[in-house]
CHARMM internal coordinates of N, CA and C (Angstrom, degrees):
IC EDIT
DIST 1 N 1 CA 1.4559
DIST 1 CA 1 C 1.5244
ANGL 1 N 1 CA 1 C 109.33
DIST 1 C 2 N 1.2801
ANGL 1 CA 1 C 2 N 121.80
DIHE 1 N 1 CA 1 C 2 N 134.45
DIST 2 N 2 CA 1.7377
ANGL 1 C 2 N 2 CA 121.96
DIHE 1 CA 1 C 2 N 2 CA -175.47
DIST 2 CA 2 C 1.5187
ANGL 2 N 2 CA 2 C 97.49
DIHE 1 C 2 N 2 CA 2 C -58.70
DIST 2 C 3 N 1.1156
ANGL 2 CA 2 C 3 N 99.28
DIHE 2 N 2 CA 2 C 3 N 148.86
DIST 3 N 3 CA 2.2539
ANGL 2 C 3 N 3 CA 102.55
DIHE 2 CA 2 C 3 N 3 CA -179.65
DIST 3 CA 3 C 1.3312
ANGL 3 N 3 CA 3 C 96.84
DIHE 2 C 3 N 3 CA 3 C -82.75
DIST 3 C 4 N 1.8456
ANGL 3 CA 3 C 4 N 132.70
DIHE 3 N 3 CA 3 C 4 N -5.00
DIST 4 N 4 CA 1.0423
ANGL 3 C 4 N 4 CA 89.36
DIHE 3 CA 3 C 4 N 4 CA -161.74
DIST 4 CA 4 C 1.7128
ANGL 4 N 4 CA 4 C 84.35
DIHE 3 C 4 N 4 CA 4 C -127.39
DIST 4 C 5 N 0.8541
ANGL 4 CA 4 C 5 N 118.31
DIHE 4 N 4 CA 4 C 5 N 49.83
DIST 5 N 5 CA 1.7791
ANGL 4 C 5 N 5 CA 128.02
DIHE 4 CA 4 C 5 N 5 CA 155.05
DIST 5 CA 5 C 1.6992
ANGL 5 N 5 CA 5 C 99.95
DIHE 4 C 5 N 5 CA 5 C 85.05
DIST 5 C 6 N 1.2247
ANGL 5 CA 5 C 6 N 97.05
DIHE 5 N 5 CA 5 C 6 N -172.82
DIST 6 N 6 CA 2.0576
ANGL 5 C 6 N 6 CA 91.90
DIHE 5 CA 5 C 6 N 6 CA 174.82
DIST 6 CA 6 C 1.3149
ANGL 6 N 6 CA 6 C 100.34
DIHE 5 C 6 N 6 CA 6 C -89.74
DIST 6 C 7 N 1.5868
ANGL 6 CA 6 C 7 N 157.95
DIHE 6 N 6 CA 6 C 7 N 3.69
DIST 7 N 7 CA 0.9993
ANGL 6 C 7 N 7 CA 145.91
DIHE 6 CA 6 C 7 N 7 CA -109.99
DIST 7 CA 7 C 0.9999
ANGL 7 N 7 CA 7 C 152.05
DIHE 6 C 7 N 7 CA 7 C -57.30
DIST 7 C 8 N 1.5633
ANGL 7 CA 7 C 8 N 100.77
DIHE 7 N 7 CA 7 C 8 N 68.33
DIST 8 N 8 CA 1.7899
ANGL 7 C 8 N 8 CA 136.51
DIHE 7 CA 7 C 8 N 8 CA -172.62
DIST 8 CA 8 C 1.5265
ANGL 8 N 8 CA 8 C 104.29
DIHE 7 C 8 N 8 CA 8 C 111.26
DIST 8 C 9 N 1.3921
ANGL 8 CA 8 C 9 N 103.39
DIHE 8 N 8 CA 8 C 9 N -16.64
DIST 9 N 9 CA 1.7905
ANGL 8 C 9 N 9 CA 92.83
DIHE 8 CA 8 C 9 N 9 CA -164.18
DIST 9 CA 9 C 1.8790
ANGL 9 N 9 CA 9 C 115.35
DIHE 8 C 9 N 9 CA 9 C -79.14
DIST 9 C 10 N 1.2389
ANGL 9 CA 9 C 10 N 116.65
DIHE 9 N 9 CA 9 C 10 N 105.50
DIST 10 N 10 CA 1.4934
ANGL 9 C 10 N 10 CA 123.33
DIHE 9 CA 9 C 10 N 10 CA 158.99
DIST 10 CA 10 C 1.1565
ANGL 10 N 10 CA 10 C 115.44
DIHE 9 C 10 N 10 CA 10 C -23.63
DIST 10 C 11 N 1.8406
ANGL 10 CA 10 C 11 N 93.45
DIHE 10 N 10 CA 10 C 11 N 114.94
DIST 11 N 11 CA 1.2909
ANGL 10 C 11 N 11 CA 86.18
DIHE 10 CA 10 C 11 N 11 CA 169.17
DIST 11 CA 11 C 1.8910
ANGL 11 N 11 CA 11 C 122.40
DIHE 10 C 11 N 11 CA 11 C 74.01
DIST 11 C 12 N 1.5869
ANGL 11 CA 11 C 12 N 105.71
DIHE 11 N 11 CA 11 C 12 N 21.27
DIST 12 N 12 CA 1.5849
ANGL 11 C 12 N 12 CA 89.79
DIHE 11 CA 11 C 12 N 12 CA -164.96
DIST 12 CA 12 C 1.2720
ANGL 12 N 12 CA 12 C 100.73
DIHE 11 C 12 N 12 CA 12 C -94.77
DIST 12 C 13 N 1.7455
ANGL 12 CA 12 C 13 N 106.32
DIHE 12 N 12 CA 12 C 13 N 165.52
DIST 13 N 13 CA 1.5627
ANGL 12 C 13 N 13 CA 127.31
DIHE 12 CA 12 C 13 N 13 CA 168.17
DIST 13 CA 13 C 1.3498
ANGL 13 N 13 CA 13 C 100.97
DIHE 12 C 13 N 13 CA 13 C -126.33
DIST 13 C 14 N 1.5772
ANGL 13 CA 13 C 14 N 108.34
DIHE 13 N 13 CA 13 C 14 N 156.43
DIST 14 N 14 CA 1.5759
ANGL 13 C 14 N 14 CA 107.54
DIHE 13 CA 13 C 14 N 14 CA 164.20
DIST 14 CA 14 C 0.8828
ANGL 14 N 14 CA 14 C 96.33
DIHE 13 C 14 N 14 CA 14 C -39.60
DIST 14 C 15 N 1.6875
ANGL 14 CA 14 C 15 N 125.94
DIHE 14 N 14 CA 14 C 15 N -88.01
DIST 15 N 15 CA 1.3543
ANGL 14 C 15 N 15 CA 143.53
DIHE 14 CA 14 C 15 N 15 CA -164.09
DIST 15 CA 15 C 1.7357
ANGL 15 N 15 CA 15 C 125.34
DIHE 14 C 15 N 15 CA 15 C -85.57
DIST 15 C 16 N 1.0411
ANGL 15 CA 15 C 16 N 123.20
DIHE 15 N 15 CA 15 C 16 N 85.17
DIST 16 N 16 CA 1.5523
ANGL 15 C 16 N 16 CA 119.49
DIHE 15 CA 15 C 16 N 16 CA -167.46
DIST 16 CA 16 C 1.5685
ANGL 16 N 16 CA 16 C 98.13
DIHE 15 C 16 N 16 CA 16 C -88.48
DIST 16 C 17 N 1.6567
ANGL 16 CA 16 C 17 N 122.80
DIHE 16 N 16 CA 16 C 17 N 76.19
DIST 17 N 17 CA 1.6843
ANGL 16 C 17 N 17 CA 93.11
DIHE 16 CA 16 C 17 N 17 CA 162.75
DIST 17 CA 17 C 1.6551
ANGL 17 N 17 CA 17 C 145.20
DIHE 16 C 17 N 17 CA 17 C -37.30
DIST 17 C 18 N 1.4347
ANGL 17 CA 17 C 18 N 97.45
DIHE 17 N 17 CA 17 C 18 N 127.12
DIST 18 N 18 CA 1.4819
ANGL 17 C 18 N 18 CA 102.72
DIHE 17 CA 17 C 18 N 18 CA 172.02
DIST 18 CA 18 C 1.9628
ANGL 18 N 18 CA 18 C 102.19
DIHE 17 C 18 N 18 CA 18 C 69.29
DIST 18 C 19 N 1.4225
ANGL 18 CA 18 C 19 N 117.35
DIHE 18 N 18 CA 18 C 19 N 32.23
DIST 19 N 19 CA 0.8056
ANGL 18 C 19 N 19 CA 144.37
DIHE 18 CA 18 C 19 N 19 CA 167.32
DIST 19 CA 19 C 1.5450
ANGL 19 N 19 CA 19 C 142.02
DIHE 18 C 19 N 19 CA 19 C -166.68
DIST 19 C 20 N 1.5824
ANGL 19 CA 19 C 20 N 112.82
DIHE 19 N 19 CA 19 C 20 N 70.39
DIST 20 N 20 CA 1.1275
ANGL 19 C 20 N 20 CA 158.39
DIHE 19 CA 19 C 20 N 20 CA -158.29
DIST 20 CA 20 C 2.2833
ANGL 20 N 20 CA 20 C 94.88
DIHE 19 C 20 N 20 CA 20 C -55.64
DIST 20 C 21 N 1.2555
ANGL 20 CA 20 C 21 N 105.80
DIHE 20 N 20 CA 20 C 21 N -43.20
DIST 21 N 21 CA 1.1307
ANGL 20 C 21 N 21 CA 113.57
DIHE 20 CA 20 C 21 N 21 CA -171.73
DIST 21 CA 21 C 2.1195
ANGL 21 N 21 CA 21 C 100.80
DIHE 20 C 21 N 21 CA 21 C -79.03
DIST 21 C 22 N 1.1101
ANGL 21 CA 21 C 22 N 130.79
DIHE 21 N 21 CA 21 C 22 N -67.93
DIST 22 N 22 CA 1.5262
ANGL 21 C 22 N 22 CA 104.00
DIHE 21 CA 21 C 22 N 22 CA 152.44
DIST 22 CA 22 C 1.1160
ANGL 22 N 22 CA 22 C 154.59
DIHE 21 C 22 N 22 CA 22 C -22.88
DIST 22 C 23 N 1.3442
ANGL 22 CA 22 C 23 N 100.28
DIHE 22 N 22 CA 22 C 23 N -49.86
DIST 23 N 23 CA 1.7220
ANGL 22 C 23 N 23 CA 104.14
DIHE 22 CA 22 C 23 N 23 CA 170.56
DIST 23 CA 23 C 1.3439
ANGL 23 N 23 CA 23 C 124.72
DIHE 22 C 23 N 23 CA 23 C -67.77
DIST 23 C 24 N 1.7636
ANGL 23 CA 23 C 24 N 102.29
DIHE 23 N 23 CA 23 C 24 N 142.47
DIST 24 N 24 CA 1.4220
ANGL 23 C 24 N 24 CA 103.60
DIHE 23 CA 23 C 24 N 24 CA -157.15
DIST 24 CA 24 C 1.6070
ANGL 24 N 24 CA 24 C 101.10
DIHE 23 C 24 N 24 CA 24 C -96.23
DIST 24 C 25 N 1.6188
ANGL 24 CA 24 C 25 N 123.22
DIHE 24 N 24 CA 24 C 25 N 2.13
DIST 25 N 25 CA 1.3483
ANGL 24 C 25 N 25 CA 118.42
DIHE 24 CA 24 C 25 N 25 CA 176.65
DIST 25 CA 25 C 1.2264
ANGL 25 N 25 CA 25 C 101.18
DIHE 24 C 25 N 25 CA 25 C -76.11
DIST 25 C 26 N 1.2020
ANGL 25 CA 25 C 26 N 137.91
DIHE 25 N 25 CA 25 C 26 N -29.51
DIST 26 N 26 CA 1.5202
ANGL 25 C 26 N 26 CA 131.04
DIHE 25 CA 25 C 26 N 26 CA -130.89
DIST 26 CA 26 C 1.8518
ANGL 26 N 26 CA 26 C 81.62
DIHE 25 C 26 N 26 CA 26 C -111.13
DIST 26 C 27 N 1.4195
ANGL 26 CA 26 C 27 N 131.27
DIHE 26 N 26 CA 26 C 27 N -38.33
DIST 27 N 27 CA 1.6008
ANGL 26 C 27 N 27 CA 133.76
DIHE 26 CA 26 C 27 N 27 CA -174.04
DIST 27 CA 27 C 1.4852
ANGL 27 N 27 CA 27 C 96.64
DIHE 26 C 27 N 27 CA 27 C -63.42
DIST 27 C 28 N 1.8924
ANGL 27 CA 27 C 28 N 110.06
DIHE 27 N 27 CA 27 C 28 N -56.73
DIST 28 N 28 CA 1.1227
ANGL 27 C 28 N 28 CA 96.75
DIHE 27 CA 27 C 28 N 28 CA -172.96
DIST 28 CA 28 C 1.5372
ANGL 28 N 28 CA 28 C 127.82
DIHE 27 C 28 N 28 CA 28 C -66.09
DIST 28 C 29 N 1.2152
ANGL 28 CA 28 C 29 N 131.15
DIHE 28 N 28 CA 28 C 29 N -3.29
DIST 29 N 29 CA 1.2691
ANGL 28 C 29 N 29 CA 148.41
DIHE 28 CA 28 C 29 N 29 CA -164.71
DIST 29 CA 29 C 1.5598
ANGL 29 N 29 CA 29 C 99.60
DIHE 28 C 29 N 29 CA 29 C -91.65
DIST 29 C 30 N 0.8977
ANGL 29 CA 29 C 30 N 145.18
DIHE 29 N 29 CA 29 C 30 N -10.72
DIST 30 N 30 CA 1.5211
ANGL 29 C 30 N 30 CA 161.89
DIHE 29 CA 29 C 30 N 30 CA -109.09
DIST 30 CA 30 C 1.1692
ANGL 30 N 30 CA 30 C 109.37
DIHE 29 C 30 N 30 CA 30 C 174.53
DIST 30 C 31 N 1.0805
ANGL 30 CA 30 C 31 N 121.62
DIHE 30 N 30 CA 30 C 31 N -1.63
DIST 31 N 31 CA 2.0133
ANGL 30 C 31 N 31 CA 131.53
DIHE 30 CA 30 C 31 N 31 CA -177.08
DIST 31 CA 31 C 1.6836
ANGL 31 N 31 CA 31 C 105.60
DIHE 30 C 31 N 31 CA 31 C -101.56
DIST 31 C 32 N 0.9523
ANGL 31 CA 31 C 32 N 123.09
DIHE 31 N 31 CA 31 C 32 N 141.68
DIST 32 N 32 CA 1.6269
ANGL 31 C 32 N 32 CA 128.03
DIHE 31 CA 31 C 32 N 32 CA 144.55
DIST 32 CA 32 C 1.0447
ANGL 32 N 32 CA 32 C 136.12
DIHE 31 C 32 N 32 CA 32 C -125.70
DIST 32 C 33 N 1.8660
ANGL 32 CA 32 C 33 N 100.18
DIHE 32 N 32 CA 32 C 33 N 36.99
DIST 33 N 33 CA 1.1401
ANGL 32 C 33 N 33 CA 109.32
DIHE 32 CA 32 C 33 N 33 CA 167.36
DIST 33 CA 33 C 0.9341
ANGL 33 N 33 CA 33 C 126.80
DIHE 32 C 33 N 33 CA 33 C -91.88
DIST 33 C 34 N 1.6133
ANGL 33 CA 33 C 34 N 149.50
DIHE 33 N 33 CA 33 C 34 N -127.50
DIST 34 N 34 CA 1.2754
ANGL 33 C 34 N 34 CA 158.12
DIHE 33 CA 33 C 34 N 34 CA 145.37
DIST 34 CA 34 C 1.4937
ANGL 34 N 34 CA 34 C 128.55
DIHE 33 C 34 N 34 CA 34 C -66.84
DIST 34 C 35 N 1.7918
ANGL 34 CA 34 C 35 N 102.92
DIHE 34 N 34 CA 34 C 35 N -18.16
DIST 35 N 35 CA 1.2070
ANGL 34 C 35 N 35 CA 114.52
DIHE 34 CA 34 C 35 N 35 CA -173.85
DIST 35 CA 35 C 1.9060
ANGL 35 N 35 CA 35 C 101.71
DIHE 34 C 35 N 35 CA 35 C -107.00
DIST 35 C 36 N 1.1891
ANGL 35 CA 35 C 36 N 102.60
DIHE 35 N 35 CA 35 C 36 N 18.24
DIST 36 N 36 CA 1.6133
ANGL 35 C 36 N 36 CA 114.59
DIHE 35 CA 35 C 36 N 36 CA 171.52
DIST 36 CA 36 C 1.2754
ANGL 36 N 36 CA 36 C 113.72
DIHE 35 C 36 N 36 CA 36 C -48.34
DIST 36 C 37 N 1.8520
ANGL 36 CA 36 C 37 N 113.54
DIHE 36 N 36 CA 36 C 37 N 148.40
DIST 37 N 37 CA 1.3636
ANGL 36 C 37 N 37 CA 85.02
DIHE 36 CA 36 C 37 N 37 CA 163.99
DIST 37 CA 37 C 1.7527
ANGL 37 N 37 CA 37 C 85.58
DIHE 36 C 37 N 37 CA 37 C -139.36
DIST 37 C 38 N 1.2795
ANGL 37 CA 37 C 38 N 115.00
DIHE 37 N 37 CA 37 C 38 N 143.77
DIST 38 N 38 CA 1.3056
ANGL 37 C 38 N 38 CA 108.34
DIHE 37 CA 37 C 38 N 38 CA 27.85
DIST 38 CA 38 C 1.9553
ANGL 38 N 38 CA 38 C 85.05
DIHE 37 C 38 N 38 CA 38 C -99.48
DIST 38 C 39 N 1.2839
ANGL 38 CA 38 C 39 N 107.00
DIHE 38 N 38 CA 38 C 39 N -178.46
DIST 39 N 39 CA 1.7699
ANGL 38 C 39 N 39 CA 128.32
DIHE 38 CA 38 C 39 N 39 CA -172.38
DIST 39 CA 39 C 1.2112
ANGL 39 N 39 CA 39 C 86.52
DIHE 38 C 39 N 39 CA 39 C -78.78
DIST 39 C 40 N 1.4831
ANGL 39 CA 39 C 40 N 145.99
DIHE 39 N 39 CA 39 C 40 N -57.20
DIST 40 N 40 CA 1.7625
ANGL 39 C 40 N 40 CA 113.74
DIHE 39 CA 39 C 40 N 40 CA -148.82
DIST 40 CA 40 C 1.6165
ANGL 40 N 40 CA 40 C 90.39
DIHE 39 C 40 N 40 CA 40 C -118.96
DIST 40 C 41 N 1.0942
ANGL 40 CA 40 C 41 N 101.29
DIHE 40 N 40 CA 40 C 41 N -169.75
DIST 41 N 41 CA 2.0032
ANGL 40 C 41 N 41 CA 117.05
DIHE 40 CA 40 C 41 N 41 CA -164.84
DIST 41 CA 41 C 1.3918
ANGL 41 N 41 CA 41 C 122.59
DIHE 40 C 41 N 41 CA 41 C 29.59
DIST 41 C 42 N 2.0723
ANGL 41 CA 41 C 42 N 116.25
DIHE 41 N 41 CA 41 C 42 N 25.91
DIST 42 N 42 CA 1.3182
ANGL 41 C 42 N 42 CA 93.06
DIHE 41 CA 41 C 42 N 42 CA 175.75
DIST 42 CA 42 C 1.4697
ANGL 42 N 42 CA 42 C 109.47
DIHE 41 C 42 N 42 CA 42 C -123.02
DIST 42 C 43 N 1.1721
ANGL 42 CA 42 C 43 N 127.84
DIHE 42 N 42 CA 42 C 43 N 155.04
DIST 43 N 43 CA 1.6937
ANGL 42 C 43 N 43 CA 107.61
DIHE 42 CA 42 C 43 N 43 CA -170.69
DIST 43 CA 43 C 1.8826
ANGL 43 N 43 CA 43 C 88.27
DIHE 42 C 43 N 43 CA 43 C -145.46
DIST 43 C 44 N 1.0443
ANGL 43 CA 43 C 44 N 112.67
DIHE 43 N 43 CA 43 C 44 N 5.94
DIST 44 N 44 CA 1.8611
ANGL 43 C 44 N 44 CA 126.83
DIHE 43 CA 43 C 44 N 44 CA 166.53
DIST 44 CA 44 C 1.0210
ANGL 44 N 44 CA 44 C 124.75
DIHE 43 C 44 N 44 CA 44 C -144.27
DIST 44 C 45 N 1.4755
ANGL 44 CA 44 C 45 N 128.15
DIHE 44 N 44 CA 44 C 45 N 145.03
DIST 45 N 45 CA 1.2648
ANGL 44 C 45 N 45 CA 133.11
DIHE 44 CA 44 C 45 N 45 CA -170.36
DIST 45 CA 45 C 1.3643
ANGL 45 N 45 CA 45 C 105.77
DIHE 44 C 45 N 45 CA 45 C -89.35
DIST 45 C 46 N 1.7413
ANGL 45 CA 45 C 46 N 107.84
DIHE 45 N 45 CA 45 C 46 N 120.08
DIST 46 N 46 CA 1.7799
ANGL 45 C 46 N 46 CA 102.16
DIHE 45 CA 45 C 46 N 46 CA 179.92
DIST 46 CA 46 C 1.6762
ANGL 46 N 46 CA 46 C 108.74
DIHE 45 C 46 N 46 CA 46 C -83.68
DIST 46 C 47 N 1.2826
ANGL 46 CA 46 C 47 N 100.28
DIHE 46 N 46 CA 46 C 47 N 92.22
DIST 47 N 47 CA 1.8190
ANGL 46 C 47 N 47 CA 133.58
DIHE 46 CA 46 C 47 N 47 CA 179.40
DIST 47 CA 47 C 2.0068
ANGL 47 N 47 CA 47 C 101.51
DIHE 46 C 47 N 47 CA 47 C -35.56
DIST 47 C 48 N 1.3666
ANGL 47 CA 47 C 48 N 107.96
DIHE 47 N 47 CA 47 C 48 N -55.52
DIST 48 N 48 CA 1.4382
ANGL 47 C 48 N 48 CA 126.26
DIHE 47 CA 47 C 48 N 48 CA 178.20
DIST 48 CA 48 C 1.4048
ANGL 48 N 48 CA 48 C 103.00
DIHE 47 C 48 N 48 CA 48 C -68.96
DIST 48 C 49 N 1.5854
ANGL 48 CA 48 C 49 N 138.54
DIHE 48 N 48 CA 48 C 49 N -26.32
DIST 49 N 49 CA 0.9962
ANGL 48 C 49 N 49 CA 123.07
DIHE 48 CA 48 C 49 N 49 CA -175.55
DIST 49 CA 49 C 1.6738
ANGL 49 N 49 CA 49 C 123.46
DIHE 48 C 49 N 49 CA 49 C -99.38
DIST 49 C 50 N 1.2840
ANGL 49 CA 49 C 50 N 103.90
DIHE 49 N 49 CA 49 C 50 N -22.56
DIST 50 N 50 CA 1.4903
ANGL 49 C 50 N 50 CA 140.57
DIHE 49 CA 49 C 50 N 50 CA 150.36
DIST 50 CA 50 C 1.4987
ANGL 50 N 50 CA 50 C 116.21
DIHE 49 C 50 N 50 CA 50 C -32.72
DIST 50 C 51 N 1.5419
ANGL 50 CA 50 C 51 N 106.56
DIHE 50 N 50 CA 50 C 51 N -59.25
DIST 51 N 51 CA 1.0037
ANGL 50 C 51 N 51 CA 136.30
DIHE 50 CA 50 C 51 N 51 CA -161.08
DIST 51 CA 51 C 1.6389
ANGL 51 N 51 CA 51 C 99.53
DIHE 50 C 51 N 51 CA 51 C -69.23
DIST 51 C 52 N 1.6270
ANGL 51 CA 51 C 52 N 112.20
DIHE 51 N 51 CA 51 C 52 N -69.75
DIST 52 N 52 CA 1.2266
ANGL 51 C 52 N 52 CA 129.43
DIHE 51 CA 51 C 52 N 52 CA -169.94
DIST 52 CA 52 C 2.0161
ANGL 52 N 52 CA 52 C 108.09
DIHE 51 C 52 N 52 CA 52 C -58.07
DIST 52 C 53 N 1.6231
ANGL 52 CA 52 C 53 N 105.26
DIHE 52 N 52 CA 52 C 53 N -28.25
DIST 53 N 53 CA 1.4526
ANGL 52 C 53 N 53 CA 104.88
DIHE 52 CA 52 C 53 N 53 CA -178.61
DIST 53 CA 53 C 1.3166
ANGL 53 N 53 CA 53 C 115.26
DIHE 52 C 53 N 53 CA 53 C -94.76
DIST 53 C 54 N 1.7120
ANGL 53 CA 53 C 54 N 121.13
DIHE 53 N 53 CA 53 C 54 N -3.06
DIST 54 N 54 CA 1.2932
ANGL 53 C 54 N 54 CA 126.95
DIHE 53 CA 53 C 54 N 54 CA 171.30
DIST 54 CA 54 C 1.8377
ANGL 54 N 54 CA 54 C 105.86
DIHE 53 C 54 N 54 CA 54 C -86.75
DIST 54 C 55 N 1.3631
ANGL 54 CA 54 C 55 N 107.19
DIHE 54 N 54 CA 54 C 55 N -32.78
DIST 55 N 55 CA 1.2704
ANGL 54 C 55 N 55 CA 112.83
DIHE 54 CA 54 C 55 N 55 CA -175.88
DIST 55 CA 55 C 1.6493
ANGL 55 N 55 CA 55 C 100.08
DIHE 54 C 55 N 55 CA 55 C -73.79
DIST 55 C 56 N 1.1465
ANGL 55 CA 55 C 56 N 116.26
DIHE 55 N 55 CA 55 C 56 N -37.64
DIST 56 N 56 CA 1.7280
ANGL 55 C 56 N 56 CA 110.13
DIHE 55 CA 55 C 56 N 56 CA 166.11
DIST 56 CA 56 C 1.4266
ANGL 56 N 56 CA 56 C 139.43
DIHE 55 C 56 N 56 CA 56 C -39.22
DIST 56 C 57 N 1.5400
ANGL 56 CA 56 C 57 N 71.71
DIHE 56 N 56 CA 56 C 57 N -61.56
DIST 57 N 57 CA 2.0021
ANGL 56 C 57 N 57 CA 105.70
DIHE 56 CA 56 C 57 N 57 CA 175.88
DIST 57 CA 57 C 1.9958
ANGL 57 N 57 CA 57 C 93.73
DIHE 56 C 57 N 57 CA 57 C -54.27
DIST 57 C 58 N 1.1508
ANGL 57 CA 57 C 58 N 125.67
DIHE 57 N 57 CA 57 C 58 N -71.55
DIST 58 N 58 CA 1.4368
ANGL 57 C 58 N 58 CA 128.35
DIHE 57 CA 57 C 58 N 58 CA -166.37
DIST 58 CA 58 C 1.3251
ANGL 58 N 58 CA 58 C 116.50
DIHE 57 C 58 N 58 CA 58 C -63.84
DIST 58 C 59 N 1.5382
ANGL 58 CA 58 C 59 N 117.19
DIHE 58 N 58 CA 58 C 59 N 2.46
DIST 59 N 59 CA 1.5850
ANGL 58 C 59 N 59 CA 124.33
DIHE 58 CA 58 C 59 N 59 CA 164.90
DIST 59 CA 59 C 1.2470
ANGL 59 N 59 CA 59 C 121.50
DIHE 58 C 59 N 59 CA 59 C -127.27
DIST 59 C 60 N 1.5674
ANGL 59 CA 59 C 60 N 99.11
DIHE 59 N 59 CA 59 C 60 N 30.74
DIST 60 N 60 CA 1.4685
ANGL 59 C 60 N 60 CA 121.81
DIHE 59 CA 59 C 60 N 60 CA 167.01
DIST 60 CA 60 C 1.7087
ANGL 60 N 60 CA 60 C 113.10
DIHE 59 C 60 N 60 CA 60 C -106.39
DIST 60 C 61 N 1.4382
ANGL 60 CA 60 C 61 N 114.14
DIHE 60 N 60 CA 60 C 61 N 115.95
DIST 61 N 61 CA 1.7441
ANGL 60 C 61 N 61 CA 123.39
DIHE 60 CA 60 C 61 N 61 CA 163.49
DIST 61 CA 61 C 1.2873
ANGL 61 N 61 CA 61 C 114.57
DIHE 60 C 61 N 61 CA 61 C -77.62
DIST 61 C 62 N 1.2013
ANGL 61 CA 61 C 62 N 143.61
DIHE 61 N 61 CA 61 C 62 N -29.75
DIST 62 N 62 CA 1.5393
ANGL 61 C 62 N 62 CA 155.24
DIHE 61 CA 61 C 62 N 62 CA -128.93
DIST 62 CA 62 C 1.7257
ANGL 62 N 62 CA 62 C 95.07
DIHE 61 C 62 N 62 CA 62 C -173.38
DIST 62 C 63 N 1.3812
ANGL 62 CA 62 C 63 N 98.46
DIHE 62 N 62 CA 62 C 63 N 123.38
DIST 63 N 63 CA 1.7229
ANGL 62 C 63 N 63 CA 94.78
DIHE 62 CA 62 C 63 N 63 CA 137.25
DIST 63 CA 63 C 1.2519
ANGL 63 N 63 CA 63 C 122.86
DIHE 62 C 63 N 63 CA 63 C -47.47
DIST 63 C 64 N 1.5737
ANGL 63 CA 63 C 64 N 107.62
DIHE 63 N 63 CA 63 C 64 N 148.34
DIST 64 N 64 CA 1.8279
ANGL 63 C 64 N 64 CA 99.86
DIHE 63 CA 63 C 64 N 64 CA -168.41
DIST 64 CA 64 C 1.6196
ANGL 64 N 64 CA 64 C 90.84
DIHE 63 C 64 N 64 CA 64 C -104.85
END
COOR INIT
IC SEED 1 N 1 CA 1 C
IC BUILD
């Protein structure tokens, strides 16, 4: 179970293939909250890196 809850997201998985809006890596990556990831040295969301792991997530059929 993720430690850090679904947080709000329907239906979430860490990893939701080919569904970028479930997955809880790609929210938390995109968070500046507490449930950030990663948790220490980030104080901005890397927008380009976000970008490139949401575009992953949505050209995923299968967990790999």
């Amino acid at each position: 179970a993720p430690r850090s809850g679904d947080l709000g997201i329907a239906d979430a998985r860490l990893l939701a293939p080919g569904d970028p809006q479930r997955s809880l890596i790609l929210a938390r990556m995109r968070s500046l909250s507490s449930t950030r990831m990663p948790e220490i040295g980030s104080a901005v969301v890397d927008e380009e890196g976000a970008a490139l792991v949401e575009a992953w997530i949505a050209s995923l059929s299968a967990c790999p």
